[in-house]
C-alpha positions in Angstrom: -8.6 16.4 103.3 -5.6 17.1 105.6 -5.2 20.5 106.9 -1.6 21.4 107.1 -0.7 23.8 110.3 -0.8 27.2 109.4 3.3 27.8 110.7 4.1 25.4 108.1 4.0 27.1 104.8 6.3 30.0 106.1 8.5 28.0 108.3 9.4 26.1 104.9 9.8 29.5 102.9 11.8 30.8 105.5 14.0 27.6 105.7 14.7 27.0 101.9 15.6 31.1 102.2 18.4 29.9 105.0 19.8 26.9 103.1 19.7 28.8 99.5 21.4 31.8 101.0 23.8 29.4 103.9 25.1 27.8 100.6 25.5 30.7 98.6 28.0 31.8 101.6 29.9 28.3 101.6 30.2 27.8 98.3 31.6 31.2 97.7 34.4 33.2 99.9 33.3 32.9 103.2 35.7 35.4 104.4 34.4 38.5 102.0 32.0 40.7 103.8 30.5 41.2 100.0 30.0 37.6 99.6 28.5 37.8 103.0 25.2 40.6 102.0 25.3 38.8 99.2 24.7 35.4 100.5 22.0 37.2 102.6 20.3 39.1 99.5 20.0 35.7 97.9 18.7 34.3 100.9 15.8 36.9 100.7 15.1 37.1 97.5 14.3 32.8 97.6 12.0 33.9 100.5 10.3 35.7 97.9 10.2 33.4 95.2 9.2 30.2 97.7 6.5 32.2 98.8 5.0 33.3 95.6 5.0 29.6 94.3 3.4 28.6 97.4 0.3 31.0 97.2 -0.1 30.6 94.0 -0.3 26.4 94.8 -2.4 27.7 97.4 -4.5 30.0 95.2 -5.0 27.3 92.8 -5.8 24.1 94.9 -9.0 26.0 96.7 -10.3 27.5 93.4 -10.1 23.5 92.2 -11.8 22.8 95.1 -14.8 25.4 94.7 -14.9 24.0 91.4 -15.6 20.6 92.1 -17.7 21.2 95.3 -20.0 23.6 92.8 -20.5 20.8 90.3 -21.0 18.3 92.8 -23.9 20.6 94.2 -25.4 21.5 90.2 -25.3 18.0 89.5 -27.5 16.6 92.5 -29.5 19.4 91.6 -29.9 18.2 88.2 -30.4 14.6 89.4 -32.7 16.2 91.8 -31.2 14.2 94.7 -32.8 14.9 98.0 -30.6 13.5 100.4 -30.9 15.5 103.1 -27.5 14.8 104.8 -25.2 14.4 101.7 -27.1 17.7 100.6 -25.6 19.4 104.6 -22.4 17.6 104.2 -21.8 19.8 100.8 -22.8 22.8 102.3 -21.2 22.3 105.4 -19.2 26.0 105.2 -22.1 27.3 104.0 -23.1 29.0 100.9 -21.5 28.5 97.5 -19.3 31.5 96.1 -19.3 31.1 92.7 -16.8 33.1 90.4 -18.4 35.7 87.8 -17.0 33.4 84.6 -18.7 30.2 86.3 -22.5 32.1 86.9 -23.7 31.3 83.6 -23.1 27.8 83.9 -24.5 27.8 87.6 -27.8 29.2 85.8 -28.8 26.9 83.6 -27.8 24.1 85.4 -30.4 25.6 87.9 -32.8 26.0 85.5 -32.4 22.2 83.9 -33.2 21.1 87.6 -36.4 23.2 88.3 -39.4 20.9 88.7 -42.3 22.9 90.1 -41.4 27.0 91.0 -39.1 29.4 89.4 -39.5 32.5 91.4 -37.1 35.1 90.5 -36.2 39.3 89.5 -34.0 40.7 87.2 -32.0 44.3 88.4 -28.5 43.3 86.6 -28.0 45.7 83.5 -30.0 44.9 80.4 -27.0 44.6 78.2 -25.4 42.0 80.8 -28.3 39.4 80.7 -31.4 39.9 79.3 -30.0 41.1 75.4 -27.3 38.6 75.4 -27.3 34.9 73.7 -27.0 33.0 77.1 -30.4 34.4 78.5 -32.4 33.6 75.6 -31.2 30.3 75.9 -32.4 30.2 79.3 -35.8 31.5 78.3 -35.8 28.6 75.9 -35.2 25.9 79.0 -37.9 27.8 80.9 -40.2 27.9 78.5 -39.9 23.6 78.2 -40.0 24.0 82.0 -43.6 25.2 81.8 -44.8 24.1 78.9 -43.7 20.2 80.4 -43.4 20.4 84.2 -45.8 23.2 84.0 -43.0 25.1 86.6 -45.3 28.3 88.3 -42.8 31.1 87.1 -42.6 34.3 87.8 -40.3 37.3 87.3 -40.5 40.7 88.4 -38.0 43.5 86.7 -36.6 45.8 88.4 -36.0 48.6 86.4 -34.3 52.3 87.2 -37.2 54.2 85.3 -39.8 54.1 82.9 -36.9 54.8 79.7 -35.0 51.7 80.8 -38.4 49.8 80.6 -39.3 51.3 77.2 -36.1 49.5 76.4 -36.9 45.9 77.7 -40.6 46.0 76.6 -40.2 43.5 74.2 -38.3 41.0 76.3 -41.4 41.2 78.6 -43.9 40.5 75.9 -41.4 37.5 75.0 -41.3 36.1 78.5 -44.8 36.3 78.9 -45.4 34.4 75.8 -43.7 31.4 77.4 -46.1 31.3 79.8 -43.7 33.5 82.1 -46.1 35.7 84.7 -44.3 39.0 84.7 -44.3 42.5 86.6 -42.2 45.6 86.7 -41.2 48.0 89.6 -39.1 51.2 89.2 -36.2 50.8 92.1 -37.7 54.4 93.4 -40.8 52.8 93.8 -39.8 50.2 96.0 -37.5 52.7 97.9 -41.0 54.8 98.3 -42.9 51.9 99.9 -41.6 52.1 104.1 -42.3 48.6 104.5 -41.1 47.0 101.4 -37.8 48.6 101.6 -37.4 47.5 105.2 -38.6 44.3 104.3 -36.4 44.2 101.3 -33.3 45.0 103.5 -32.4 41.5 104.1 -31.3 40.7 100.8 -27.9 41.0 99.5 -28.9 42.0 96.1 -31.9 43.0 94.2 -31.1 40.1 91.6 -32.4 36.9 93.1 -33.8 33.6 92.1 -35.5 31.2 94.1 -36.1 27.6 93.1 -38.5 24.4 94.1 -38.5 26.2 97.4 -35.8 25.1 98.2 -32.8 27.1 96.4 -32.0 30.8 96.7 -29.4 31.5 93.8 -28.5 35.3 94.1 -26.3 37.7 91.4 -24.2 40.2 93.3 -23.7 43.5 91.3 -21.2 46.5 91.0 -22.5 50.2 91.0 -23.4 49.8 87.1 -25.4 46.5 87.6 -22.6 44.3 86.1 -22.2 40.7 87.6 -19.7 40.6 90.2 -20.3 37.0 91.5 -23.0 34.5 92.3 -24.4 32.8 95.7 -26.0 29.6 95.7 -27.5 28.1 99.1 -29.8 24.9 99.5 -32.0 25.6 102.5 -35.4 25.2 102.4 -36.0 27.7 105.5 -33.9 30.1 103.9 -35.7 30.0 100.7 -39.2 30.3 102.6 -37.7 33.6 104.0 -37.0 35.2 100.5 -40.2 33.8 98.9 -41.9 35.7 101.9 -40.4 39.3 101.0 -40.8 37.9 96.7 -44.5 37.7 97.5 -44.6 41.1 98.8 -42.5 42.6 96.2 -44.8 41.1 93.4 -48.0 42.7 94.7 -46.6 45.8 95.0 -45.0 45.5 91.1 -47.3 46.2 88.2 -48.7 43.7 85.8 -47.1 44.4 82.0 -50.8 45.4 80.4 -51.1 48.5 79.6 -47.5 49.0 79.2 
């Protein structure tokens, strides 16, 4: 795709401002010193309006482009394509952003393309994922996953104390009836442990999931746990790096018996 010059969009904004407002002045009185800061008024205010349209074109073309570079990337997934190259060419400027509406989509997507490991934690609020329609539906694909592919899953909840994990005992009994191996950890607890919270450090976000070894999807969150955005990288070093720190994490979380 071309690139234009970054001069370009204002030099044009700028120039329709000159002709609007130049023509405004011919076509009028030229003579009238009112006609005059008028011209000029109308010349500013096209400024303004040329240059709202133009971001706004601007705006719209890259979210179209995130778009279709995102589905490009879920559907190799899905096809579980493992071109190496093509897979580097996509994620040539790095990781994915992907919008808060688009995350549920990115998910299961993800999920439909997991073949042999599904390593991942839960910290987003209950009442954003795990008591909503949506995630039960992803339990359901996960559950084939294992049951079929037999996928090695794993999920470790990260919880804010024991009265938020009163609340979600029942989803863990649930996921561990898939054939889901499940822990639990109290945020304080990993904050207590010197060299799991240096460790830990490195991540962006206590919501992560990491896929086939080879994906790191992560769920950035606001002060009250609510989805902000979504992260999705291909890059098998990467993902060895997280599943490092996950390994550490899940030793130091407690198993759900007992509970």
């Amino acid at each position: 795709m071309k690139v234009r010059p970054k001069w370009l969009s204002p030099a044009i904004e700028v120039g329709a401002g000159v002709v609007v407002g130049y023509a405004t002045w011919r076509l009028t009185d030229p003579g009238d010193p009112v006609v005059g800061l008028l011209s000029v008024a109308v010349g500013l205010l096209t400024v303004l309006v040329v240059a709202s349209l133009n971001r706004h074109a601007v705006e719209e073309s890259r979210a179209k482009a995130l778009d279709a570079r995102m589905d490009l990337l879920l559907a190799r997934l899905g096809d579980r394509m493992d071109d190496a190259a093509q897979t580097a060419t996509l994620l040539r400027h790095g990781p994915v952003m992907v919008p808060r509406e688009q995350t549920a989509k990115a998910w299961l997507d993800l999920l439909w393309g997991c073949s042999s490991r599904y390593w991942g934690t839960i910290y987003t609020a209950p009442d954003e994922v795990l008591r909503t329609s949506l995630f039960a539906l992803g339990h359901s694909v996960l559950a084939s996953k294992i049951r079929v592919d037999q996928v090695d899953a794993r999920r470790v909840f990260i919880v804010a104390d024991q009265e938020e994990l009163a609340s979600i005992r029942q989803n863990l009994l649930i996921q561990m009836e898939a054939g889901v191996q499940v822990r639990w950890i109290e945020k304080e607890m990993i904050e207590a442990d010197a060299f799991l919270r240096e460790q830990i450090k490195s991540w962006p976000t206590y919501d992560v999931s990491l896929l086939d070894s080879r994906i790191v999807w992560l769920l950035q969150l606001d002060n009250e746990r609510r989805i902000v955005s979504g992260i999705l990288e291909i890059d098998t070093d990467q993902c060895r790096r997280y599943e490092q720190i996950y390994r550490l994490l899940w030793d130091t979380a407690r198993p759900v018996i007992g509970l």
